[in-house]
C-alpha distance (Angstrom), angle and dihedral (degrees) to the residues before:
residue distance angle dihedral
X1 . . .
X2 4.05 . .
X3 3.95 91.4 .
X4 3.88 119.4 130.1
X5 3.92 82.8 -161.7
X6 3.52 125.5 71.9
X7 3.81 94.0 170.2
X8 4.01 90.1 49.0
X9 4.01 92.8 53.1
X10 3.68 92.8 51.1
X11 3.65 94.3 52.4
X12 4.01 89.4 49.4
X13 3.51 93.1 56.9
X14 3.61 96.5 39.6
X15 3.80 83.0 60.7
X16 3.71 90.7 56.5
X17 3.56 100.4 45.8
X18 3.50 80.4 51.3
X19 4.07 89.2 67.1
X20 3.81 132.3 98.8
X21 4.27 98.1 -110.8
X22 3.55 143.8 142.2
X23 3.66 112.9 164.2
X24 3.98 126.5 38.1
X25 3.69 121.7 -150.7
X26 3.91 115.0 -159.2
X27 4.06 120.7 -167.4
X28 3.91 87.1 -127.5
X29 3.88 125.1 26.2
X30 3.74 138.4 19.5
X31 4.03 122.4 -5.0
X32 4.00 98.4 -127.9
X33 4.29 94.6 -144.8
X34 3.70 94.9 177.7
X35 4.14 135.2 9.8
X36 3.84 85.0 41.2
X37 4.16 91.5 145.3
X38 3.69 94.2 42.8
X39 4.12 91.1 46.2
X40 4.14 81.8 49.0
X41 3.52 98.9 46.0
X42 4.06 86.9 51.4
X43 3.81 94.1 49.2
X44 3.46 89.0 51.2
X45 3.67 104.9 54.0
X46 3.75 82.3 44.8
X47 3.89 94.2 60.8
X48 3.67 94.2 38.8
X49 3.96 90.6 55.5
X50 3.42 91.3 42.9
X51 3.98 94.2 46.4
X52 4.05 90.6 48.2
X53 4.16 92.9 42.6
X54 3.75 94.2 63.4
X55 3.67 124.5 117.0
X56 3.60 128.0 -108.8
X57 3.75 90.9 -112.6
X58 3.93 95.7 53.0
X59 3.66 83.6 49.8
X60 3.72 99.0 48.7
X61 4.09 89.6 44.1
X62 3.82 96.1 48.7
X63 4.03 84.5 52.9
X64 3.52 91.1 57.8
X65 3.93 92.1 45.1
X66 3.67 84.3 55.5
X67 3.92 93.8 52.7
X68 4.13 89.8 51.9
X69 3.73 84.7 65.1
């Protein structure tokens, strides 16, 4: 959600979808045993919607956050 880079994010998770898995394994919340790539591919267009939906503003603020850094 905090990418500048629309393009870049999509070609990230095309990469992954593009990967041999089943099961996903998260640090904090549920183990995914089964369904992993369809549960992936769902997040993903999620992100990517939500990534190319935001406002001029948010965009123009999160560029700033990034030159604070």
């Amino acid at each position: 959600l905090y990418t500048m880079d629309a393009a870049a994010a999509a070609e990230s998770l095309e990469r992954i979808q593009s990967w041999d898995f089943e099961r996903i394994v998260l640090s904090h919340g549920a183990l995914i045993e089964s369904g992993g790539h369809a549960v992936m591919e769902a997040v993903g267009r999620q992100l990517l919607d939500r990534v190319r939906s935001r406002s001029k503003a948010a965009k123009r603020l999160l560029a700033a956050l990034a030159r604070l850094q």
